[in-house]
C-alpha positions in Angstrom: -9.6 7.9 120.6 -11.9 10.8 121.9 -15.3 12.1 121.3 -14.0 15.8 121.6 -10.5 17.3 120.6 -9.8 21.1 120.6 -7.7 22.2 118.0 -5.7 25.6 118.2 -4.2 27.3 115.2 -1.7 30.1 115.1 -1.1 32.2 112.8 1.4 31.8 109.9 -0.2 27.7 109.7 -2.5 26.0 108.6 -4.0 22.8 109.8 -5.8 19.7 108.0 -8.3 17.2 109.7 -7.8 13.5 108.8 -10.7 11.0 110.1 -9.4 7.7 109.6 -6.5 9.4 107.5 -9.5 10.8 104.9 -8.8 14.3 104.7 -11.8 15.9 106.3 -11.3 19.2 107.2 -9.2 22.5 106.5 -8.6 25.0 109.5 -8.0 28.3 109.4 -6.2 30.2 112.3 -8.0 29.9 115.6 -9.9 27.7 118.1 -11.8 24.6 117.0 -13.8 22.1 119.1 -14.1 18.7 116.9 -16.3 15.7 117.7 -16.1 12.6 115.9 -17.0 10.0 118.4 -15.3 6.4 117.9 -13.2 7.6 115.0 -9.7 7.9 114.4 -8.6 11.8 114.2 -5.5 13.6 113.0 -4.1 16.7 112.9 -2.0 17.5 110.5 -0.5 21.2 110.4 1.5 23.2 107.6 2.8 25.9 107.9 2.4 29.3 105.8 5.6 31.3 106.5 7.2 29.8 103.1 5.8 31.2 100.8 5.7 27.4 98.5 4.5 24.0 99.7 4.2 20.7 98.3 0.9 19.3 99.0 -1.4 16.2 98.7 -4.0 16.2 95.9 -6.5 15.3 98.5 -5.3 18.0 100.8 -5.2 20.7 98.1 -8.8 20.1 97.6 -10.0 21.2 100.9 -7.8 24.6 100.2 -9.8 27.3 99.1 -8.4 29.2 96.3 -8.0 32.8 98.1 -5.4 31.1 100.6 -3.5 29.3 98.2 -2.9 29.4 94.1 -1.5 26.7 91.9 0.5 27.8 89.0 1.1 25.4 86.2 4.4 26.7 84.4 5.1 24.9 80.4 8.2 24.4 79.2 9.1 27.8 78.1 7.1 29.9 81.0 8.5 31.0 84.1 7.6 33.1 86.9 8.6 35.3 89.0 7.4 35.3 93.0 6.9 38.6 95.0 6.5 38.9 98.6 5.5 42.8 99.8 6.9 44.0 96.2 10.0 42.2 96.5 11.4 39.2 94.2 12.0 36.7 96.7 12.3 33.1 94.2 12.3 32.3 90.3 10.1 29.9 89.6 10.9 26.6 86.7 8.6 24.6 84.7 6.0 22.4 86.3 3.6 23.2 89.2 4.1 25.2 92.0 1.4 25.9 95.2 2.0 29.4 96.5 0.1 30.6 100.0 -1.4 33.9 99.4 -3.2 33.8 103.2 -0.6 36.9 104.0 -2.4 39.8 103.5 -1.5 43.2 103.2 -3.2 45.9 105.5 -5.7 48.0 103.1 -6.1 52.0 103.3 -9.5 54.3 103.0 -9.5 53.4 99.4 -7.2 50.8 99.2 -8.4 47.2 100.1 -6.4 44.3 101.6 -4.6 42.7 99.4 -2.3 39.6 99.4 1.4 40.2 100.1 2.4 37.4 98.1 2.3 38.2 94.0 3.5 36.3 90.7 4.3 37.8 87.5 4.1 35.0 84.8 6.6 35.3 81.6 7.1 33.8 78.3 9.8 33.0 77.5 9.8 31.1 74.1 11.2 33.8 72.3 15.0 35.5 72.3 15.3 38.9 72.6 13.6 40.4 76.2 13.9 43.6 77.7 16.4 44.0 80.7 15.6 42.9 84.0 15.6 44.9 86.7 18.9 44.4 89.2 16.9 42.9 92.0 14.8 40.4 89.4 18.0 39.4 87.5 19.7 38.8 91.0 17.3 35.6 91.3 16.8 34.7 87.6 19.7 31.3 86.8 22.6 31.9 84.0 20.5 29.5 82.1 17.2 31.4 81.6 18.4 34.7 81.4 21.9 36.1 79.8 22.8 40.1 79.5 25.2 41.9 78.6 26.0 45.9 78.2 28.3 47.5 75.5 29.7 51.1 75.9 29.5 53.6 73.2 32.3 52.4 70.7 31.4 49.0 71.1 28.5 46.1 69.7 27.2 43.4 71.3 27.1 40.2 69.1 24.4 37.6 69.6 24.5 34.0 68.7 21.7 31.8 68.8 22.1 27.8 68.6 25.8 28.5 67.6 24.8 30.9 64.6 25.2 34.6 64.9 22.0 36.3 64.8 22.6 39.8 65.0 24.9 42.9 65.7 23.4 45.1 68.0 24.1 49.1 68.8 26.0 50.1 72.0 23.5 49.7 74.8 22.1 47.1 77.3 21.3 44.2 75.8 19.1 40.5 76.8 17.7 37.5 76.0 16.5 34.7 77.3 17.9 31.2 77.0 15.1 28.6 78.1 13.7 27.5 74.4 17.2 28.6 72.6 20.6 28.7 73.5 22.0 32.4 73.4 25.3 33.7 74.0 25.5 36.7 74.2 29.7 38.8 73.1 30.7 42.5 73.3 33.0 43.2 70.6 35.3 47.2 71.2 35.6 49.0 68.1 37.5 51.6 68.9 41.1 51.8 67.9 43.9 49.6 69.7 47.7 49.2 69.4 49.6 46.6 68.7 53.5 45.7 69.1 55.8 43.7 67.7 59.0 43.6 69.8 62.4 41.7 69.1 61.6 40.4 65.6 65.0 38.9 64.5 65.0 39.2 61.3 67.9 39.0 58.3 69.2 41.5 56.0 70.0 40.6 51.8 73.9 41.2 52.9 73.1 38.4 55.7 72.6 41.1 58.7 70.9 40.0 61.5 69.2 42.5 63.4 65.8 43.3 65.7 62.9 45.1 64.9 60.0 46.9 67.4 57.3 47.2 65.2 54.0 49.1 65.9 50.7 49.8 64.3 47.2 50.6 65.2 43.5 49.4 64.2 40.6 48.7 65.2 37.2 46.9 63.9 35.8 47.8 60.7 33.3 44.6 59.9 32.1 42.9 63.6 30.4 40.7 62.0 33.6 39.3 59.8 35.1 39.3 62.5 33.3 36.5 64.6 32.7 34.3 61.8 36.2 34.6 60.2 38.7 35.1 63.1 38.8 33.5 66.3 42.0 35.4 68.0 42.2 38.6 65.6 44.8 39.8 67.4 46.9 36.9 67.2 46.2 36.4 62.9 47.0 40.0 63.2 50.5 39.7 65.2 51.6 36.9 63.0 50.7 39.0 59.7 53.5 41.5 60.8 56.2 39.3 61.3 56.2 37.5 58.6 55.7 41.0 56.4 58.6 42.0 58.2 60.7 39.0 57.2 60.4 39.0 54.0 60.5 43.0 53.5 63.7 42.9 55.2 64.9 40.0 53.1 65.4 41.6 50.1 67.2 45.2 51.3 70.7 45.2 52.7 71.7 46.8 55.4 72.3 50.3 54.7 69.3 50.1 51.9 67.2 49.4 55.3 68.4 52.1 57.3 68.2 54.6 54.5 65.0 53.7 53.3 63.2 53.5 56.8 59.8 55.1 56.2 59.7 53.0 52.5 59.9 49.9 54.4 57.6 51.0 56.6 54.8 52.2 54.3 55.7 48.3 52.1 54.8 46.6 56.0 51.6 48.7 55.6 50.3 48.0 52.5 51.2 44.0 53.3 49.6 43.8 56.6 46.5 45.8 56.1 45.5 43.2 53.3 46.0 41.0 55.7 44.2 42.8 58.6 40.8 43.9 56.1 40.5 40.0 55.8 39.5 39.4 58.8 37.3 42.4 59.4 40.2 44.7 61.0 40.7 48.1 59.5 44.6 49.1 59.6 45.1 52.8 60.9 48.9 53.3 61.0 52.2 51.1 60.9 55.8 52.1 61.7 59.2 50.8 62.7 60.0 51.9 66.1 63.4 50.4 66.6 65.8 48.8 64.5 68.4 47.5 66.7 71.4 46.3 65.4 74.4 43.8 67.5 76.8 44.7 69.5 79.5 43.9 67.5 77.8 45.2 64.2 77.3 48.4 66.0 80.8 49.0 66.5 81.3 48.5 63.4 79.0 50.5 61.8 80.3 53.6 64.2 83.7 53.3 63.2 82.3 53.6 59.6 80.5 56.4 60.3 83.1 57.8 61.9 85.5 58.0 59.2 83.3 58.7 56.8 83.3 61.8 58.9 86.5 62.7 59.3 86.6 61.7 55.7 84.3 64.8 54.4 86.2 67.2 57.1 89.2 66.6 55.9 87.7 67.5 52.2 86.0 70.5 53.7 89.4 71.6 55.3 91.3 71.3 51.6 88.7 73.1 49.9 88.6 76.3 52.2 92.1 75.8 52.3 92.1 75.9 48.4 89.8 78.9 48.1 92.3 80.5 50.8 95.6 80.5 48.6 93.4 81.2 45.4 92.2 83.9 46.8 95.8 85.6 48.4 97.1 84.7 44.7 94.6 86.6 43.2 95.2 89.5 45.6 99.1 89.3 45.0 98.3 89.7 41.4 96.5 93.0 42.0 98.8 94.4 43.9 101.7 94.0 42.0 100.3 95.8 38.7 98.9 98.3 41.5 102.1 99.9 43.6 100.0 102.5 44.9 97.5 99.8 46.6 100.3 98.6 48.1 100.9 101.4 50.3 97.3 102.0 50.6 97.6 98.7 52.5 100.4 100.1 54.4 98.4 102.7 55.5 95.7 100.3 56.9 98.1 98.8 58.4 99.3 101.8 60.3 95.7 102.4 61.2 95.3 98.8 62.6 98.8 100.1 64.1 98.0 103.0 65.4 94.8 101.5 67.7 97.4 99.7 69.6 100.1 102.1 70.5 99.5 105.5 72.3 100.6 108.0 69.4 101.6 107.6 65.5 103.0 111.3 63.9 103.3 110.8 60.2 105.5 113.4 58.0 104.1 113.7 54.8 105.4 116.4 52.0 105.8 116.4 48.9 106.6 112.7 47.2 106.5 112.0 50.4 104.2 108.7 49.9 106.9 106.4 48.9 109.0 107.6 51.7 106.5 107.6 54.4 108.4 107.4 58.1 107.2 106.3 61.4 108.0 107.8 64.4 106.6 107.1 67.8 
C-alpha cells in the first residue's frame, strides 16, 4: 500500500485502475502518477494488438466508444473484420468487443482513421452474391457454400433437402446459416458410354460377347436429380438387359447379318429408358461381336467352303460359256470353208511375227492350195 504509484503505458495496451478491485480508472498510453492514499490499487493491463477481447461489464464501461466497439451479431447476422483493408477473422452470432485505438495515418484531405473496420451481413436469406477469394478464405463451410459451373453445365440448388432451382452456367452462392443449402453442378454436354463383354445368348443357343457403345447427355437437369440418383448406372443397366433380350430372339447368322437392325432395336429400347430419367440418347452401336474360339473356327471353315463352293460354280459357268462358245464357232465354220482359211491366214500372220521371213505363192485357185516356205 502507497500514497503514490506511477503507472506507464506502452503502446499497443491498455491499462485499467482497480481501487479496492472497483474498477476506477481507464488509461490510455503514457505516464500516469496515481494517489489514493490508504487504499488498495491495481493495475490491470490489456493488451490491443488482437484485434478482439473479452472484457468485464464493469471494465467495458470505463472504455470510451472511439477505442473500442461492441457488435451484437443475431442469429442470422455475421460479420466480417478488417484490419488495414484486409479480412483478418469471420465473426458468429453473439457479442464481440473489437479495439479500434489503431489508427491509420491521415493525408492533406484525408483524416485519421481507424485501421480496424467491420462489415456487417445478413444473412437470413439464400442466394448471396460471390465473395471475394480473400473474404471466402475466412468465411466456415457452414455459413457460406459456392460453387461455379462452366458453359455446358447448371448448377442445381437444394434448400432443406428440396431442389430449389436450376441455375445458368456461371458462379454461383448462397449462404447456409438460417437454411441448409447444398449447392451440385450437373455437365450437360454429351458423354460416352460402354458396354464391354456382355455375354449374351443367341435363339440357336450361341453364346457370344458384345462391346456396346452409345452417347448422351442431359436433356431435363431437373429430372434428373429428383428421378435418378446414379444416371449412369440406370443407364448402363438399361443396355444390357436391351441387349439380352434383342439377342434372344435372332440366331446366329440372323445377328450377324442384321447388325445395324439390332442396333437401331437397342436404340429405340434404351433411349425410352434413358428419356425417363432426364437423359437424352444421341447415338447407339454395336462395336464388337465377338464370338468363341471354337465357334470361330467353325464359322471360318464355313465360310470357307462356302467360298470355294461359289468358285467352283464360277469356274463351271465360264467353263460352260467357253465350249458353247467354240461350238458355236465350229458351227460357223463348217457351213463357211472359206472362213476357214481366212483363219489360216491369221494364223500365218500370228506366224509370221515369230519367224524371220514367210513367202507365200499365190496364183490362180491358188487359196486352197496355199504353201509355206521359209
Amino acid at each position: 500500500m502507497s500514497f503514490f504509484q506511477r503507472v506507464d503505458v506502452v503502446q499497443h495496451e491498455r491499462a485499467f485502475v482497480l481501487v479496492d478491485e472497483v474498477p476506477t480508472r481507464y488509461l490510455a498510453p503514457g505516464r500516469y502518477r496515481l494517489t489514493y492514499p490508504f487504499r488498495n490499487v491495481r493495475i490491470v493491463r490489456v493488451a490491443t494488438g488482437m484485434p478482439l477481447t473479452n472484457l468485464d461489464t464493469e471494465l467495458l464501461a470505463l472504455v470510451p466508444p472511439s477505442d473500442l466497439q461492441v457488435l451484437e451479431l443475431g442469429p442470422t447476422e455475421r460479420a466480417m473484420l478488417y484490419h488495414r483493408g484486409r479480412p483478418t477473422m469471420w465473426l458468429g452470432r453473439g457479442q464481440h468487443q473489437v479495439w479500434t485505438v489503431e489508427r491509420l495515418p491521415g493525408r492533406d484531405s484525408v483524416p485519421a482513421s481507424s485501421a480496424v473496420s467491420i462489415e456487417r451481413l445478413d444473412t437470413s436469406g439464400v442466394a448471396t452474391a460471390p465473395l471475394q477469394d480473400d473474404v471466402r478464405a475466412k468465411v466456415p463451410a457452414s455459413d457460406y457454400v459456392e460453387a461455379t459451373a462452366t458453359e455446358g453445365s447448371v448448377v442445381l440448388r437444394y434448400v432443406d433437402g428440396t431442389l430449389d432451382a436450376v441455375l445458368p452456367a456461371g458462379r454461383h452462392a448462397a449462404w447456409t446459416v438460417a437454411r441448409k443449402v447444398q449447392l451440385a453442378v450437373i455437365d450437360l454436354r454429351e458423354r460416352l458410354l460402354h458396354v464391354t463383354g456382355q455375354e449374351v445368348m443367341t435363339k440357336d443357343r450361341v453364346t457370344l460377347r458384345l462391346n456396346l457403345s452409345t452417347a448422351f447427355r442431359v436433356a431435363d437437369a431437373r429430372r434428373l436429380a429428383v428421378v435418378a440418383r446414379a444416371p449412369d448406372d440406370i443407364l448402363y443397366l438399361a443396355m444390357q438387359l436391351a441387349a439380352r433380350e434383342s439377342v434372344a430372339t435372332r440366331t446366329l447368322d440372323e445377328l450377324l447379318a442384321s447388325r445395324e437392325a439390332v442396333a437401331e432395336d437397342l436404340f429405340a429400347q434404351v433411349k425410352e429408358r434413358a428419356e425417363s430419367v432426364g437423359l437424352e440418347l444421341l447415338r447407339f452401336g454395336i462395336k464388337d461381336v465377338v464370338l468363341p474360339g471354337e465357334m470361330k473356327e467353325l464359322l471360318n471353315r464355313v465360310i470357307q467352303a462356302q467360298k470355294e463352293a461359289e468358285a467352283n460354280v464360277i469356274t463351271r459357268r465360264e467353263e460352260t460359256a467357253a465350249t458353247r462358245s467354240m461350238a458355236q464357232t465350229a458351227k460357223v465354220l463348217a457351213e463357211n470353208p472359206l472362213l476357214v482359211r481366212l483363219k489360216e491366214l491369221e494364223a500365218y500372220k500370228d506366224l509370221a511375227a515369230k519367224v524371220g521371213q514367210v513367202h507365200l505363192v499365190l496364183g490362180e485357185g491358188a487359196v486352197p492350195s496355199l504353201q509355206l516356205k521359209g
